[in-house]
TIVO-2410 file (N, C-alpha, C; in nm, 3 decimals):
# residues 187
REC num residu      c1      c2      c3 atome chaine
REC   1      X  -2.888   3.012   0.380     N      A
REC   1      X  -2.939   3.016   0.244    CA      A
REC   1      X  -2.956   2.872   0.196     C      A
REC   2      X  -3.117   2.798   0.143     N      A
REC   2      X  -3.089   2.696   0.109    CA      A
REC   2      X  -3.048   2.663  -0.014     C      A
REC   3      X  -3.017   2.548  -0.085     N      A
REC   3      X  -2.982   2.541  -0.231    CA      A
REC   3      X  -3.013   2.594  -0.293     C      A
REC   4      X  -3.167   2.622  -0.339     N      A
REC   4      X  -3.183   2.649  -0.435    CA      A
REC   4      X  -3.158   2.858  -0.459     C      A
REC   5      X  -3.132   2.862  -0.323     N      A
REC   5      X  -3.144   3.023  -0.319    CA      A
REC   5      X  -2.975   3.034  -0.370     C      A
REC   6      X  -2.886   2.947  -0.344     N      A
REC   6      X  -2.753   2.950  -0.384    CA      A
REC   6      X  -2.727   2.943  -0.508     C      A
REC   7      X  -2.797   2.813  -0.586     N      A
REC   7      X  -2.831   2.805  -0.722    CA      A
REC   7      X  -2.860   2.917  -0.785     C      A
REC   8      X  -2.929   3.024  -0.764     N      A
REC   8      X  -2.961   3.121  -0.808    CA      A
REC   8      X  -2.903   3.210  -0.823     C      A
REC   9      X  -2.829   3.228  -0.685     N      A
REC   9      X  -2.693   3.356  -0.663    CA      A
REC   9      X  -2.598   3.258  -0.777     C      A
REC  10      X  -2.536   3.158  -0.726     N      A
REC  10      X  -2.434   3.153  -0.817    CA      A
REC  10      X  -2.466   3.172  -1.014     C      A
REC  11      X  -2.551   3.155  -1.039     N      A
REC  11      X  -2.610   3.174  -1.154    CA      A
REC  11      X  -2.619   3.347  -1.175     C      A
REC  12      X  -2.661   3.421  -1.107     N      A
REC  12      X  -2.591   3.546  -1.114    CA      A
REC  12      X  -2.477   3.603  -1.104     C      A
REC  13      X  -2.384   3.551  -0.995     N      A
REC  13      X  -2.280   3.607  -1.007    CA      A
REC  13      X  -2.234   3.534  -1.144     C      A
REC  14      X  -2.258   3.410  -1.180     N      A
REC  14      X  -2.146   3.369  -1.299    CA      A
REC  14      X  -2.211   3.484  -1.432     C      A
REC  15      X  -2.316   3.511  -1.440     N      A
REC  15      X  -2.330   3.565  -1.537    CA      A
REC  15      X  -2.272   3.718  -1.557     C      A
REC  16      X  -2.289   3.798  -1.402     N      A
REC  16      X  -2.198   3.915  -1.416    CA      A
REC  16      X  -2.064   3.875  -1.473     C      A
REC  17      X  -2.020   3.811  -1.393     N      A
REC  17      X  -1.830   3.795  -1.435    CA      A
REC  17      X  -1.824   3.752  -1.575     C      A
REC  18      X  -1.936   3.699  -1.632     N      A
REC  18      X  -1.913   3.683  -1.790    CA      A
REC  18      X  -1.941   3.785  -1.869     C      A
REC  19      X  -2.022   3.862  -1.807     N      A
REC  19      X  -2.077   4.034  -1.885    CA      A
REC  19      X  -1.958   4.104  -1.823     C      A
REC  20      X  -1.885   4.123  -1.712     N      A
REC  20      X  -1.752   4.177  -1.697    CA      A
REC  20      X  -1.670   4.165  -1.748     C      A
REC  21      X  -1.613   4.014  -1.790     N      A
REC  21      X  -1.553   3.985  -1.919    CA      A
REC  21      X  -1.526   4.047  -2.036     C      A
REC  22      X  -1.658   4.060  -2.051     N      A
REC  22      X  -1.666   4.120  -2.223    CA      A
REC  22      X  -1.728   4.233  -2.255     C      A
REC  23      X  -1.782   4.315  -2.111     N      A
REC  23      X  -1.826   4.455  -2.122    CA      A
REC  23      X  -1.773   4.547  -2.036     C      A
REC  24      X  -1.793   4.665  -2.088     N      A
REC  24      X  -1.769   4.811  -1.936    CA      A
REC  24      X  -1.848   4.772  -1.883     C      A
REC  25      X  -1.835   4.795  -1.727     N      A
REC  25      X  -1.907   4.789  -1.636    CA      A
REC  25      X  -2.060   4.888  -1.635     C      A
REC  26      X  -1.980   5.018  -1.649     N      A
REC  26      X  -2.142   5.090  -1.707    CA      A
REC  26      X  -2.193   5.071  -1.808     C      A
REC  27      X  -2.193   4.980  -1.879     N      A
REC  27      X  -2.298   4.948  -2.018    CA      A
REC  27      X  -2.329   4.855  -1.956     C      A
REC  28      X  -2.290   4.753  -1.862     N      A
REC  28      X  -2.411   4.598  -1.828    CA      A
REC  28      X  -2.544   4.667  -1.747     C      A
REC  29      X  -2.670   4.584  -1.805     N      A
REC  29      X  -2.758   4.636  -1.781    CA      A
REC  29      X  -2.817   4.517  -1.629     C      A
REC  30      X  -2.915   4.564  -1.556     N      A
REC  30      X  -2.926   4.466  -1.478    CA      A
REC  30      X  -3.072   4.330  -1.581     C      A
REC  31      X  -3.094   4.390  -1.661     N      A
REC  31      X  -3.184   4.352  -1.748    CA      A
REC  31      X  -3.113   4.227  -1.820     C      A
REC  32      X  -2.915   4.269  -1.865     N      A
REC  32      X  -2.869   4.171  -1.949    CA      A
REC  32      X  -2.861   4.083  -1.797     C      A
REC  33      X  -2.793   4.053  -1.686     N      A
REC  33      X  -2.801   4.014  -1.600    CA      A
REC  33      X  -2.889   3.895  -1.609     C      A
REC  34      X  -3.027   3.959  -1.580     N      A
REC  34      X  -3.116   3.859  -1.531    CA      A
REC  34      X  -3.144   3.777  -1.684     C      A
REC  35      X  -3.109   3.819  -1.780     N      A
REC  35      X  -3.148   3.751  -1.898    CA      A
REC  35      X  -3.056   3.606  -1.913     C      A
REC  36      X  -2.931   3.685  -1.858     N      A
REC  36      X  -2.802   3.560  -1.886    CA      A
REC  36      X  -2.799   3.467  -1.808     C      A
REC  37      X  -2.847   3.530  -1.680     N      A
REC  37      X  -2.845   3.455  -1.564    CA      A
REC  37      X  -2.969   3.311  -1.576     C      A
REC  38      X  -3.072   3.400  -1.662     N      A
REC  38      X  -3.199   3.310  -1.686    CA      A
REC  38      X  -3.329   3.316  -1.560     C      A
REC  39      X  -3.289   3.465  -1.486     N      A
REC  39      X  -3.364   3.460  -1.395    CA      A
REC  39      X  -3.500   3.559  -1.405     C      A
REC  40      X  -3.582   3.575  -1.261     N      A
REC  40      X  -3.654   3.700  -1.308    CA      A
REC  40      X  -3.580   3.817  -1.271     C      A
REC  41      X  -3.665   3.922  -1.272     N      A
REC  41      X  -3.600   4.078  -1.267    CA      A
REC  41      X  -3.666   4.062  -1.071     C      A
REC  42      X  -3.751   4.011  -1.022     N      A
REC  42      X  -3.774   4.000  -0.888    CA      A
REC  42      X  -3.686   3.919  -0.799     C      A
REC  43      X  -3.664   3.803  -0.857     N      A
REC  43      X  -3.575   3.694  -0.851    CA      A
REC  43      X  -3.408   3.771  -0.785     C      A
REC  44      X  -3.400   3.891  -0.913     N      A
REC  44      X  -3.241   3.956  -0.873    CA      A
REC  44      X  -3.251   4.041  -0.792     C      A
REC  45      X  -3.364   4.075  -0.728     N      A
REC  45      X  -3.354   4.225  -0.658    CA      A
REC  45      X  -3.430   4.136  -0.517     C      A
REC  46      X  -3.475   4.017  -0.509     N      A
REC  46      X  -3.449   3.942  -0.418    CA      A
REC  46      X  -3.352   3.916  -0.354     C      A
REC  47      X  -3.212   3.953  -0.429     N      A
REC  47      X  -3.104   3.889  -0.367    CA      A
REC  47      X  -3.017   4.017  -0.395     C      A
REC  48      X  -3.011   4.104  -0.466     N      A
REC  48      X  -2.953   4.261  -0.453    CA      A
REC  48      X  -3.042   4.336  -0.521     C      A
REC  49      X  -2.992   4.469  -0.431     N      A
REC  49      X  -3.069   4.563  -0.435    CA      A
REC  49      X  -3.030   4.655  -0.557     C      A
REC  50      X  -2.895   4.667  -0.611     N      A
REC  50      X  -2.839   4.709  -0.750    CA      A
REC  50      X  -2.723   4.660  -0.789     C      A
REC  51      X  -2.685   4.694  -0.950     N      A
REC  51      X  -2.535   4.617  -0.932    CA      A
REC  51      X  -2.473   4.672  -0.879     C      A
REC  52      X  -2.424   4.758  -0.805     N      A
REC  52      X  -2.308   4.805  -0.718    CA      A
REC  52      X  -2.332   4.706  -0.672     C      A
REC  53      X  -2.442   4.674  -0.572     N      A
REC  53      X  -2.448   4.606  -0.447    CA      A
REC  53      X  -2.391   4.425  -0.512     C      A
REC  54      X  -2.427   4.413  -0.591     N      A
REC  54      X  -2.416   4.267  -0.649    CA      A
REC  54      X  -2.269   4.305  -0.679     C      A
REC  55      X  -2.221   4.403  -0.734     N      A
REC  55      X  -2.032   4.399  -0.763    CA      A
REC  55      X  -1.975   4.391  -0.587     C      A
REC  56      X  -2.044   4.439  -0.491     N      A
REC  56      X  -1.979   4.440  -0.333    CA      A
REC  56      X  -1.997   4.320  -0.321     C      A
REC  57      X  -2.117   4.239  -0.304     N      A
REC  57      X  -2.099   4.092  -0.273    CA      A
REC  57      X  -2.022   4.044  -0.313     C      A
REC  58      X  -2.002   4.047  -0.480     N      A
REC  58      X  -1.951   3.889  -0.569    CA      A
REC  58      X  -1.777   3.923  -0.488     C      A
REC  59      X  -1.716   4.049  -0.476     N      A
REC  59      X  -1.623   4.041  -0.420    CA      A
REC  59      X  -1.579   4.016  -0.250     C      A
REC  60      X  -1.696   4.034  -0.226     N      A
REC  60      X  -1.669   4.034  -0.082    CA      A
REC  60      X  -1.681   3.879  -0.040     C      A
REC  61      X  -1.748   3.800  -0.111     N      A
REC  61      X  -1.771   3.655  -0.121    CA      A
REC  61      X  -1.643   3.552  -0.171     C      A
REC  62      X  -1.559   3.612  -0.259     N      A
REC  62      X  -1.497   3.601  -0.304    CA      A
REC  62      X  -1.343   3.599  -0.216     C      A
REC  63      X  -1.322   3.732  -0.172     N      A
REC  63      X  -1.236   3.698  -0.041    CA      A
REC  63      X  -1.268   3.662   0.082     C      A
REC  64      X  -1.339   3.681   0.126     N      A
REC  64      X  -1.417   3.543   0.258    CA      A
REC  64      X  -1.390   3.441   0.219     C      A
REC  65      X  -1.378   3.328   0.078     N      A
REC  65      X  -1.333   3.262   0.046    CA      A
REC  65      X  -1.169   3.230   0.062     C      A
REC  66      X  -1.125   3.354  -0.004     N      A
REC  66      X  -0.968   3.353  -0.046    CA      A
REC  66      X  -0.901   3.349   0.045     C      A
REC  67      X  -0.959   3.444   0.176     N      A
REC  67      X  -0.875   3.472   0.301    CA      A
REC  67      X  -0.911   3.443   0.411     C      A
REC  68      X  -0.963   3.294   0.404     N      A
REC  68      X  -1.047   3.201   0.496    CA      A
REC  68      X  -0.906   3.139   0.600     C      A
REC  69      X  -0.936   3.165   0.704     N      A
REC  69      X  -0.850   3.173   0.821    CA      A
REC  69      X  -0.803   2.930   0.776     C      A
REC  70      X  -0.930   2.864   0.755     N      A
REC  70      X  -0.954   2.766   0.717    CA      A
REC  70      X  -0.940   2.708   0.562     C      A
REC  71      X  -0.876   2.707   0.539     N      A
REC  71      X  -0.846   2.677   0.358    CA      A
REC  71      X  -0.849   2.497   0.348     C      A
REC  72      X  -0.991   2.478   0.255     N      A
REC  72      X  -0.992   2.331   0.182    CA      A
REC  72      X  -0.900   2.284   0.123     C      A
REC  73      X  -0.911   2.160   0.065     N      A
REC  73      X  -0.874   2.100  -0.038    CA      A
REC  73      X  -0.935   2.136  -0.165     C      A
REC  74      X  -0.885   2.201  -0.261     N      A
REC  74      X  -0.984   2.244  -0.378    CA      A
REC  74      X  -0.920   2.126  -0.502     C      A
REC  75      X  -0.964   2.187  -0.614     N      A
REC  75      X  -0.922   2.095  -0.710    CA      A
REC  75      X  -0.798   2.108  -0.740     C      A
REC  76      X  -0.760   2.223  -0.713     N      A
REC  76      X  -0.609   2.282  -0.833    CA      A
REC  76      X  -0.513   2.307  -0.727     C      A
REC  77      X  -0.564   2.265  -0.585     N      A
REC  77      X  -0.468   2.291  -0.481    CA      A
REC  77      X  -0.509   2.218  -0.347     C      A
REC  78      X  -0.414   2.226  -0.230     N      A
REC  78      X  -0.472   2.163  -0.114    CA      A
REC  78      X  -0.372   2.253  -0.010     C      A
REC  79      X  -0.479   2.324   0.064     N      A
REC  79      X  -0.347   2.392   0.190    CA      A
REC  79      X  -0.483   2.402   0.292     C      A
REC  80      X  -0.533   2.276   0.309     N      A
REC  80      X  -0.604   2.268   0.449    CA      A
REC  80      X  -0.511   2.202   0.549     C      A
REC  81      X  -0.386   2.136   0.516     N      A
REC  81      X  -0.297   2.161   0.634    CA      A
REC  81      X  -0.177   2.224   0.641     C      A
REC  82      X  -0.199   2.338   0.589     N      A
REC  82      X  -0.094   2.435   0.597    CA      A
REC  82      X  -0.116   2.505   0.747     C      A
REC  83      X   0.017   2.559   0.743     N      A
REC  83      X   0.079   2.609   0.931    CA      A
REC  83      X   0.014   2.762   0.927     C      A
REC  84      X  -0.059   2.831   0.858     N      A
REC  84      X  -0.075   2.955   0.857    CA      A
REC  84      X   0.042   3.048   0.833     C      A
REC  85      X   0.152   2.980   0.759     N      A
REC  85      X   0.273   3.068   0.724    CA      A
REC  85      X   0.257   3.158   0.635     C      A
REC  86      X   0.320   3.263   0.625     N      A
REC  86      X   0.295   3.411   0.485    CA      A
REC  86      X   0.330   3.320   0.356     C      A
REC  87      X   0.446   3.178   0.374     N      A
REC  87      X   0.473   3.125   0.219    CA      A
REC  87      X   0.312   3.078   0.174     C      A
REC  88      X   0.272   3.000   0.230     N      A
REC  88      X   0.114   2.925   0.232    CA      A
REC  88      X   0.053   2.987   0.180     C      A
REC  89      X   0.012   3.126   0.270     N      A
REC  89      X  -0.081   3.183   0.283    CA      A
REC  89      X  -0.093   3.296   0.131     C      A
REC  90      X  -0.023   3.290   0.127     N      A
REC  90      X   0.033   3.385  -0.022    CA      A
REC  90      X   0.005   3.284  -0.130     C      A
REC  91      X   0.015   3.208  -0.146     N      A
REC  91      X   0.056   3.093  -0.241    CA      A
REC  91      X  -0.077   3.042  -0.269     C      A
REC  92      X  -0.169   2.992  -0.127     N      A
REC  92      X  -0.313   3.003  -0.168    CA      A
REC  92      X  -0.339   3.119  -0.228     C      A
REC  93      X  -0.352   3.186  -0.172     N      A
REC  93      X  -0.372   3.337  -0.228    CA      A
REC  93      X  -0.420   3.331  -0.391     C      A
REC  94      X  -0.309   3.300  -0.428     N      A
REC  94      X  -0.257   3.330  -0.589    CA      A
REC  94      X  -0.324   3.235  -0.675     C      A
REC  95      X  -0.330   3.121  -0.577     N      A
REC  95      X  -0.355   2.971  -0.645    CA      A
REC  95      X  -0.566   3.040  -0.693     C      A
REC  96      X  -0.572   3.114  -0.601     N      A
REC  96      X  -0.728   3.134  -0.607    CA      A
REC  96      X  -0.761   3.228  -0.666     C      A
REC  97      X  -0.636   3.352  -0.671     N      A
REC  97      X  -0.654   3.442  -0.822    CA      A
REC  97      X  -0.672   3.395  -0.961     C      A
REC  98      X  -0.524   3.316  -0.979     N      A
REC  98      X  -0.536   3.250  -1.109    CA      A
REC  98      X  -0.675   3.166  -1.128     C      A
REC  99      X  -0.715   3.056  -1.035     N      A
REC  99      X  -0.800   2.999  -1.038    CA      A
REC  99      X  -0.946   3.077  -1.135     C      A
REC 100      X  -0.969   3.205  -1.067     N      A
REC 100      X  -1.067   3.287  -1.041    CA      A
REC 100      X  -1.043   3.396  -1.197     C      A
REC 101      X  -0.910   3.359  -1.284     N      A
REC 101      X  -0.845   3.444  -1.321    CA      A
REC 101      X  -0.951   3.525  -1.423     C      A
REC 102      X  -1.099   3.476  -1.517     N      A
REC 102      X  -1.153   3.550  -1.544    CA      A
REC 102      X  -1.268   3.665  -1.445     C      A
REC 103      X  -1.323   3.633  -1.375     N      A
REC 103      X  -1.336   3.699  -1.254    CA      A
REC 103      X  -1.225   3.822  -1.186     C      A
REC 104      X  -1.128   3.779  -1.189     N      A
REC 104      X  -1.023   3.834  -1.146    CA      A
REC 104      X  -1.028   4.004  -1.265     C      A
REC 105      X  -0.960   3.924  -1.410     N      A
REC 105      X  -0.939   4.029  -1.488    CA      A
REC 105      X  -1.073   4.116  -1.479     C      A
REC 106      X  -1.246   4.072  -1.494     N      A
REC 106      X  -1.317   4.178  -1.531    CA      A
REC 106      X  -1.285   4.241  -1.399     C      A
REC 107      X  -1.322   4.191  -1.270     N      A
REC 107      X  -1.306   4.277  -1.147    CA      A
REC 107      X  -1.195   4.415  -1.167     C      A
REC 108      X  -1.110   4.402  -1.265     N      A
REC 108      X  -0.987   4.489  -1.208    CA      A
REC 108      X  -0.990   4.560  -1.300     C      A
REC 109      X  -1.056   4.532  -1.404     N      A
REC 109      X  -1.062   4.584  -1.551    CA      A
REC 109      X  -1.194   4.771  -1.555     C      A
REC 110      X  -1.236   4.667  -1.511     N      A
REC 110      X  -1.403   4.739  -1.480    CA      A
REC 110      X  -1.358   4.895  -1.405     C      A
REC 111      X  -1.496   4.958  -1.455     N      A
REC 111      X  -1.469   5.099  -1.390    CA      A
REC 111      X  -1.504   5.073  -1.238     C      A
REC 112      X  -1.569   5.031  -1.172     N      A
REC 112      X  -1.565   4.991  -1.008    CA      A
REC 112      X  -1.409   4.948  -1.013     C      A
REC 113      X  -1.349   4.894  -1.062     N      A
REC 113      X  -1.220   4.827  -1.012    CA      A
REC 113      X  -1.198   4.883  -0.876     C      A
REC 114      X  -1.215   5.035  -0.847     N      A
REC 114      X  -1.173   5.069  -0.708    CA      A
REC 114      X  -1.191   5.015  -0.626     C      A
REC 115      X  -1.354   4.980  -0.610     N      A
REC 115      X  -1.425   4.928  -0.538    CA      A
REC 115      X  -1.365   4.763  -0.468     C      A
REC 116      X  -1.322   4.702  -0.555     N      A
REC 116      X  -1.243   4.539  -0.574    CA      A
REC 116      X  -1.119   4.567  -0.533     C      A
REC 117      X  -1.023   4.727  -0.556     N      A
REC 117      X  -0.922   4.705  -0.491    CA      A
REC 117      X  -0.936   4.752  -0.354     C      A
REC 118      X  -1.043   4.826  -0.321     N      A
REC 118      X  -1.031   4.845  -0.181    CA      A
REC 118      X  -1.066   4.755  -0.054     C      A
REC 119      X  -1.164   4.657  -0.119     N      A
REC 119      X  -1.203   4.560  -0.058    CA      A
REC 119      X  -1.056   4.469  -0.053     C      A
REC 120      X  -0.971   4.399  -0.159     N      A
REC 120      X  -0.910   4.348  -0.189    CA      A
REC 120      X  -0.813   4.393  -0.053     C      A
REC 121      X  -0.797   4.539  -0.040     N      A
REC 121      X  -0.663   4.584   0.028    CA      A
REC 121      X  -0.696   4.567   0.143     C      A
REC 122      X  -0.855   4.564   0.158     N      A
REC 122      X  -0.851   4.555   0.338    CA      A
REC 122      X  -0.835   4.457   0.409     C      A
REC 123      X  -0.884   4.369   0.296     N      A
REC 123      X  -0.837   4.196   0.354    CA      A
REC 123      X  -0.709   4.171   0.363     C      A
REC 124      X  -0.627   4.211   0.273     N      A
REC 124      X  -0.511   4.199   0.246    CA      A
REC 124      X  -0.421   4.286   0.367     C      A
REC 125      X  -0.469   4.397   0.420     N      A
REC 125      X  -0.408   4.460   0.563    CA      A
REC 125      X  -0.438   4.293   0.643     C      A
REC 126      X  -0.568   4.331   0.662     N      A
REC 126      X  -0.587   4.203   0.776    CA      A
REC 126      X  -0.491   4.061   0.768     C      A
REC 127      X  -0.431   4.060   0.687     N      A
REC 127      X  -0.364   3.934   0.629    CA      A
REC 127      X  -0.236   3.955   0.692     C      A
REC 128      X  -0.187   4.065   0.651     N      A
REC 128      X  -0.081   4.109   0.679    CA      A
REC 128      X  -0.016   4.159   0.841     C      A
REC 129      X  -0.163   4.164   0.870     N      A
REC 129      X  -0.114   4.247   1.066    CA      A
REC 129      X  -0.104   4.120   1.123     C      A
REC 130      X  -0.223   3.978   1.048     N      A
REC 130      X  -0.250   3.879   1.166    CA      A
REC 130      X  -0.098   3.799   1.144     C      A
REC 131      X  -0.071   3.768   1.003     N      A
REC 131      X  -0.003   3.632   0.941    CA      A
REC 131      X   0.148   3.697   0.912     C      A
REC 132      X   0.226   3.822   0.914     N      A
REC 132      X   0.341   3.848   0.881    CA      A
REC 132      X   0.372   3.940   0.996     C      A
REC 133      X   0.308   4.091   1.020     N      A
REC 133      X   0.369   4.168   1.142    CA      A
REC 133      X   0.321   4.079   1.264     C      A
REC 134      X   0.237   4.018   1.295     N      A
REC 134      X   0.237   3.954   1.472    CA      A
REC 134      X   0.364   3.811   1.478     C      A
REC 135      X   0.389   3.771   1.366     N      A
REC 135      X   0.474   3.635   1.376    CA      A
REC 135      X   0.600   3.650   1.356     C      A
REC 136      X   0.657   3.809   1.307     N      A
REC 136      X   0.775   3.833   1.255    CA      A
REC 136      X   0.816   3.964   1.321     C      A
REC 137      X   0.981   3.902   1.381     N      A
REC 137      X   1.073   4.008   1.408    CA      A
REC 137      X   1.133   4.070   1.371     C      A
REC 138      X   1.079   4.244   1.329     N      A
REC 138      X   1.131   4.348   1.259    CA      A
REC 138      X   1.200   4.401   1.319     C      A
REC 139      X   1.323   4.406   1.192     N      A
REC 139      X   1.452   4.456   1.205    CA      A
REC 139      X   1.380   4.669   1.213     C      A
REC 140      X   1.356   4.695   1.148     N      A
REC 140      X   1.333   4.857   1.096    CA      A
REC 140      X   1.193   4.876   1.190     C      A
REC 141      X   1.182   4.893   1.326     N      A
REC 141      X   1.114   4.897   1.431    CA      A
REC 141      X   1.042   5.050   1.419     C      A
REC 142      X   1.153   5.133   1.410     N      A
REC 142      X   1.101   5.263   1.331    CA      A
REC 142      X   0.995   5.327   1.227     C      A
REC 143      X   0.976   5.163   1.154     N      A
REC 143      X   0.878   5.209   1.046    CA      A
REC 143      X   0.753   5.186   1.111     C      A
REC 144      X   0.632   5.336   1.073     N      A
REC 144      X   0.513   5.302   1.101    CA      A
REC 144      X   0.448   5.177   1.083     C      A
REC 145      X   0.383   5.082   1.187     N      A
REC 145      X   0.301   4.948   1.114    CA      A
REC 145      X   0.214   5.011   1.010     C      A
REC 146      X   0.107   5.099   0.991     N      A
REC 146      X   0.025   5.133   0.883    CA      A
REC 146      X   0.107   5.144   0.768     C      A
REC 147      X   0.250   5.253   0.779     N      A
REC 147      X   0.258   5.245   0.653    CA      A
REC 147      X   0.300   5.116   0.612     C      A
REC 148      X   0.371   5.049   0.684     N      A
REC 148      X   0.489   4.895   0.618    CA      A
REC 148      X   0.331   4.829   0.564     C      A
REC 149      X   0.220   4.824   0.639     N      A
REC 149      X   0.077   4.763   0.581    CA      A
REC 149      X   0.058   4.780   0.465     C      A
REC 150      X   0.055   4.916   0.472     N      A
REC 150      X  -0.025   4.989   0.330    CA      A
REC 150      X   0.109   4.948   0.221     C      A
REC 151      X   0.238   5.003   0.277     N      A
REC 151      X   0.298   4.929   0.163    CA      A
REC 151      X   0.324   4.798   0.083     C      A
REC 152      X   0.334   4.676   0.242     N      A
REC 152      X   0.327   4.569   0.178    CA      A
REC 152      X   0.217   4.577   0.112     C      A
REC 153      X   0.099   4.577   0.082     N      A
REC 153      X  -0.020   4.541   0.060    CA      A
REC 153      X  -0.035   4.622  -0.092     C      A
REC 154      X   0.002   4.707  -0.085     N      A
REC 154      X   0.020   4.797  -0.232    CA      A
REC 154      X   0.111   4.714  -0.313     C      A
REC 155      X   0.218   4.669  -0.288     N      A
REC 155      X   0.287   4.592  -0.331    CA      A
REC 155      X   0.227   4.436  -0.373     C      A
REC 156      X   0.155   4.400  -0.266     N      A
REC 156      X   0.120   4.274  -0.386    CA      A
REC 156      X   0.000   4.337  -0.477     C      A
REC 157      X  -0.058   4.408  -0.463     N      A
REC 157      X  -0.140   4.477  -0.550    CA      A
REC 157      X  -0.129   4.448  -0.681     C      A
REC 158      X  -0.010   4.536  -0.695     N      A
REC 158      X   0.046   4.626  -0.780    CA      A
REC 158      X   0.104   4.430  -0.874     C      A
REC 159      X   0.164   4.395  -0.768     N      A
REC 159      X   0.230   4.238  -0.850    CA      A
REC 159      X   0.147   4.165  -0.886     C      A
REC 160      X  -0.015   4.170  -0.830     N      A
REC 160      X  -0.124   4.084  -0.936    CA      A
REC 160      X  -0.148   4.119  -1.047     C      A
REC 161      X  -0.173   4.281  -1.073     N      A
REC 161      X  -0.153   4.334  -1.200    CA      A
REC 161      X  -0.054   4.314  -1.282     C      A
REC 162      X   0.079   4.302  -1.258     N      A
REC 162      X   0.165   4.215  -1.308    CA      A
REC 162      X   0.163   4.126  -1.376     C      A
REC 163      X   0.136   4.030  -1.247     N      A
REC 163      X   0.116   3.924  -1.327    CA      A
REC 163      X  -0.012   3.870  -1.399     C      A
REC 164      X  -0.074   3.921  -1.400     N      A
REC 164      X  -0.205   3.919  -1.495    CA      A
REC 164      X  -0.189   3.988  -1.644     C      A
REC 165      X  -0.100   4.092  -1.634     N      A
REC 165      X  -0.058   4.169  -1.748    CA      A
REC 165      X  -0.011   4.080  -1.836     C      A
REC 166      X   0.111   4.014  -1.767     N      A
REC 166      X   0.178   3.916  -1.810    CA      A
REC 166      X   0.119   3.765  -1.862     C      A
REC 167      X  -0.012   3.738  -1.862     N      A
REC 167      X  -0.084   3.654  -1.898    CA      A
REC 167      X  -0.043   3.518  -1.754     C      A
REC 168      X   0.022   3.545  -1.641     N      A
REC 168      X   0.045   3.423  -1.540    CA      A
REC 168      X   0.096   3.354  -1.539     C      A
REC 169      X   0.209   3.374  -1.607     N      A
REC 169      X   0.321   3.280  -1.651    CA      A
REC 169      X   0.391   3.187  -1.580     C      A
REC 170      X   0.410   3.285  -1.391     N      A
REC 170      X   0.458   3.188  -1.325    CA      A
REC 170      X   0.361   3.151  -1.220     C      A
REC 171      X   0.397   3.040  -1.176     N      A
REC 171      X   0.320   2.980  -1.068    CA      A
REC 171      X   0.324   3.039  -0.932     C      A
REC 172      X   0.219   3.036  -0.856     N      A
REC 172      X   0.149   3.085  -0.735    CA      A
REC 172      X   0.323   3.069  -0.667     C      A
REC 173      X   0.352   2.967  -0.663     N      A
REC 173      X   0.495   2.906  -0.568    CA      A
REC 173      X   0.604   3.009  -0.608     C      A
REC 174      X   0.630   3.018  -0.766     N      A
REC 174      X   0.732   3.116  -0.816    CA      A
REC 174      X   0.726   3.232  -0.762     C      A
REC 175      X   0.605   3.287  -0.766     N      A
REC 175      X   0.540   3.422  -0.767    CA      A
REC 175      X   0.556   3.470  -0.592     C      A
REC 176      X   0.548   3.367  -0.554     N      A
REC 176      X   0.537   3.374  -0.377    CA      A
REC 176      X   0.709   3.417  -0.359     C      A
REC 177      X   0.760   3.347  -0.384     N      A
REC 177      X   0.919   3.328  -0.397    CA      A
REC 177      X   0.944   3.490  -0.435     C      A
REC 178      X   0.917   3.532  -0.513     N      A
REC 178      X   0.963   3.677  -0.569    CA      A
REC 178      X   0.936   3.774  -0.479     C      A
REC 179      X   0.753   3.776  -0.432     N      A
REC 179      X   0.720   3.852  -0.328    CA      A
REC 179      X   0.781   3.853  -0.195     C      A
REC 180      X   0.803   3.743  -0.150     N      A
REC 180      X   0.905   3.731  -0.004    CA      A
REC 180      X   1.038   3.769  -0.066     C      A
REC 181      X   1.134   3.779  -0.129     N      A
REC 181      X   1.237   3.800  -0.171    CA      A
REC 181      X   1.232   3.973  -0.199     C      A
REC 182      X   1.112   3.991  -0.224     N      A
REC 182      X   1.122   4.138  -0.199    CA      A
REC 182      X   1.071   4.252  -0.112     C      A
REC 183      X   0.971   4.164  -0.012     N      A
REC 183      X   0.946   4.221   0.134    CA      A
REC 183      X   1.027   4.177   0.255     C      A
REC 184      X   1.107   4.080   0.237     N      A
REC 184      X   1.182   4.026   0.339    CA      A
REC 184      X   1.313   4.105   0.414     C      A
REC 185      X   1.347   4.183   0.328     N      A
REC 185      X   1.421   4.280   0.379    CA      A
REC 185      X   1.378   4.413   0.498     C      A
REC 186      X   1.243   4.382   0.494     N      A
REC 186      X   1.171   4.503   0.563    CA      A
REC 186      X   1.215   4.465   0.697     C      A
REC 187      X   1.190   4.343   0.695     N      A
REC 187      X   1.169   4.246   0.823    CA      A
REC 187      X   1.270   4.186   0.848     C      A
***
């Protein structure tokens, strides 16, 4: 994709996440879209085919980002030489929720929300089989891997809502600290 075709996407997605913000998801029109965005109505269907499809990207783009095997130096953080540990890897994690945090709230807010948590959870399995069950010796050998998956993974779920409820009070590091302190026993 060259610049200017990026320029364009990002100019759409920022404008959904600002109409997510401040609207239901079924009242944004793809009309307010291209208006906010400042684009044409060909321009958006150049680059999706409806908003579902534009709510699957902006998230799916979004964790390809988050759960990049390779993590930069960003502004508000740096774990491009982190060891691939679950503390790290969690901690980016969070650092890129909060970061993301209006994005974040309409995504979860919105009637698709399903859609954002299912995507959300599958990455979040994958996170979990590569970076905690292959590197760690479980004590409770007995427990299905799917379910300990599905549970860890429900579990941080469930703790972003949390802490988003909570307006984010503590930091990615705190927050990491709590979550290992309360899956660590599994293992």
């Amino acid at each position: 994709m060259d610049r200017r075709q990026q320029k364009t996407r990002d100019a759409i997605f920022e404008a959904f996440s600002s109409l997510l913000y401040s609207k239901r998801y079924t009242t944004i029109t793809v009309q307010e879209i291209i208006d906010k965005a400042n684009v044409g109505r060909s321009t958006f269907y150049s680059h999706f085919e409806t908003k579902d499809e534009l709510l699957k990207v902006m998230c799916t783009d979004l964790f390809e980002h988050v759960f990049s095997d390779n993590p930069g130096s960003e502004n508000t953080h740096d774990f491009s030489l982190a060891d691939g540990n679950p503390d790290s890897i969690i901690t980016h994690l969070l650092y890129h929720l909060r970061d993301n945090n209006k994005n974040i709230i309409g995504l979860l807010t919105c009637e698709s929300s399903d859609m954002f948590l299912r995507l959300f959870k599958q990455y979040l399995d994958e996170l979990i089989v590569t970076h905690m069950l292959d590197n760690l010796d479980r004590k409770n050998t007995y427990i299905p891997d799917d379910f300990l998956i599905n549970h860890i993974s429900g579990s941080f779920v469930e703790m972003v809502h949390w802490w988003i409820k909570n307006k984010m009070q503590q930091s990615p590091e705190e927050l990491t600290k709590y979550f290992l302190a309360v899956i660590n026993p599994i293992f």
